[in-house]
C-alpha positions in Angstrom: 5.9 44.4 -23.7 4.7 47.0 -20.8 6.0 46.5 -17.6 3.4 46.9 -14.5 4.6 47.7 -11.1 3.0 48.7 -8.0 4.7 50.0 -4.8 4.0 52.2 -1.8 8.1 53.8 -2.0 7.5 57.0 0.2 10.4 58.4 -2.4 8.6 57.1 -5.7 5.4 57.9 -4.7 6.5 61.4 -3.5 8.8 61.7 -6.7 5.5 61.2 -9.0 3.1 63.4 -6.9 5.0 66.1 -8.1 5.2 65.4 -11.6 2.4 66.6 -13.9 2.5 64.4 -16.0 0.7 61.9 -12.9 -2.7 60.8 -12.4 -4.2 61.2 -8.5 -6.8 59.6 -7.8 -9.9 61.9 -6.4 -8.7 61.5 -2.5 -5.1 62.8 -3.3 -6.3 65.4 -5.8 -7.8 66.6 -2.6 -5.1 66.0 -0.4 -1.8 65.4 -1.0 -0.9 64.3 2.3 -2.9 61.4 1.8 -0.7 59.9 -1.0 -0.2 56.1 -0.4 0.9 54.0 -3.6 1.9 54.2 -6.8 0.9 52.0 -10.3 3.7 52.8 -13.2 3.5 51.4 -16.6 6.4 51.7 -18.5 7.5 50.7 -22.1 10.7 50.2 -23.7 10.8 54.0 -24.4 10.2 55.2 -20.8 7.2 56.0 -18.5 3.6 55.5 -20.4 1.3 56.2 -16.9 2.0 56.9 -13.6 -0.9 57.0 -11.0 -0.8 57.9 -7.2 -2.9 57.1 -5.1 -4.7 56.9 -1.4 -4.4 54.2 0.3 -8.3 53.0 0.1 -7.3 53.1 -4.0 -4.4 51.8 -3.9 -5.6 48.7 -1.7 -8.7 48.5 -5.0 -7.0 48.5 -7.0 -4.3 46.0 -5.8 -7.2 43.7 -5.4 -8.3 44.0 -8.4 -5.3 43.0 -10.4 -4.7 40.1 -7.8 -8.3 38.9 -8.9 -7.9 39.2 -13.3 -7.9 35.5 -14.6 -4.4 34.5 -16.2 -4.4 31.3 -17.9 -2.0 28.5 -16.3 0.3 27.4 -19.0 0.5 23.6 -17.9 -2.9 22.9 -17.3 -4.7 25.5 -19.5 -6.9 26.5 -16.2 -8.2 30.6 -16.2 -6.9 31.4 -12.6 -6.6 34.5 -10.4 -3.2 36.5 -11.2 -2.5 35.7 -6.8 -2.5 31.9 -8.2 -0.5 32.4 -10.8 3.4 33.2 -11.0 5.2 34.2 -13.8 8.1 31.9 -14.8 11.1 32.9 -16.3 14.0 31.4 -17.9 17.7 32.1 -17.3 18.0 33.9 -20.6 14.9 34.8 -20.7 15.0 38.5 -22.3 11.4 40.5 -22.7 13.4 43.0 -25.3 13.5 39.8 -27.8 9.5 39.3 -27.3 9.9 36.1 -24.9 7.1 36.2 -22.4 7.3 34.6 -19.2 5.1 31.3 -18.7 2.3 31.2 -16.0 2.3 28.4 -14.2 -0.4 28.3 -11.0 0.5 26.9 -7.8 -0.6 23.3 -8.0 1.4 22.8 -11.5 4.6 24.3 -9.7 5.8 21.2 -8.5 4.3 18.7 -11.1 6.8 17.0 -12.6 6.3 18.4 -16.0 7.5 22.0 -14.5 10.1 20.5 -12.0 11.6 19.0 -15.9 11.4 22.2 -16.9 13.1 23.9 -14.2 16.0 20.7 -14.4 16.3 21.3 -17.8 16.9 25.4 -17.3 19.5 24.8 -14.7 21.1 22.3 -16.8 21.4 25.1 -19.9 22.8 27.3 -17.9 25.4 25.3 -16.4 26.5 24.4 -19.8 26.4 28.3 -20.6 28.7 28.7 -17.0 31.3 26.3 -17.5 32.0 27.3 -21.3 32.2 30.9 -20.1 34.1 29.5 -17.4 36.9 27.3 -20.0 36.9 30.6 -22.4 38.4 32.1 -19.9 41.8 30.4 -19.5 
């Protein structure tokens, strides 16, 4: 599983318009001064793409991924990824191939995910306190 980020770090976005390995867009392949934002994708092995960007770009291309459908787990409705939040569990662990669950923002406090989310905080409480009575 990748892992996507965004972020307009002065240091990472600095850091990466150095490297050669980066992809500028047109605007900062011009000028460099204009550097704004960054998108990383990074597997399990280390960086895969790196892109810096202007600010006119970086704001694109933001909107762009905020507007991709993502399909709401609960109620099976294609919604924009700004609808959408990524749920994960407490021992949730990406390296094992668990993949977060996308629940939209009308299914957040339905009581099929607020069971969901009792349930999680019950499981780790149970975890807790047997960590907590190996302990003695």
């Amino acid at each position: 599983m990748n892992i996507c980020r965004y972020t307009t770090n002065v240091v990472a976005v600095r850091c990466w318009l150095g490297d050669d390995r980066s992809d500028l867009c047109e605007h900062v392949t011009a000028d460099s001064s204009c550097a704004h934002g960054l998108y990383s994708e990074d597997d399990s092995f280390g960086p895969l793409i790196r892109s810096v960007m202007c600010k006119q770009c970086y704001e694109a291309a933001i909107q762009e991924r905020d507007s991709e459908l993502t399909r709401c787990h609960d109620c099976g409705k294609d919604l924009p990824l700004r609808d959408v939040f990524p749920w994960r569990w407490y021992d949730f662990y990406a390296a094992q191939g668990d993949e977060p669950l996308h629940i939209c923002n009308s299914c957040w406090d339905k009581p099929k995910h607020v069971a969901r989310m009792r349930k999680d905080d019950e499981a780790r409480a149970r975890e807790d306190s047997w960590y907590e009575s190996s302990d003695d």
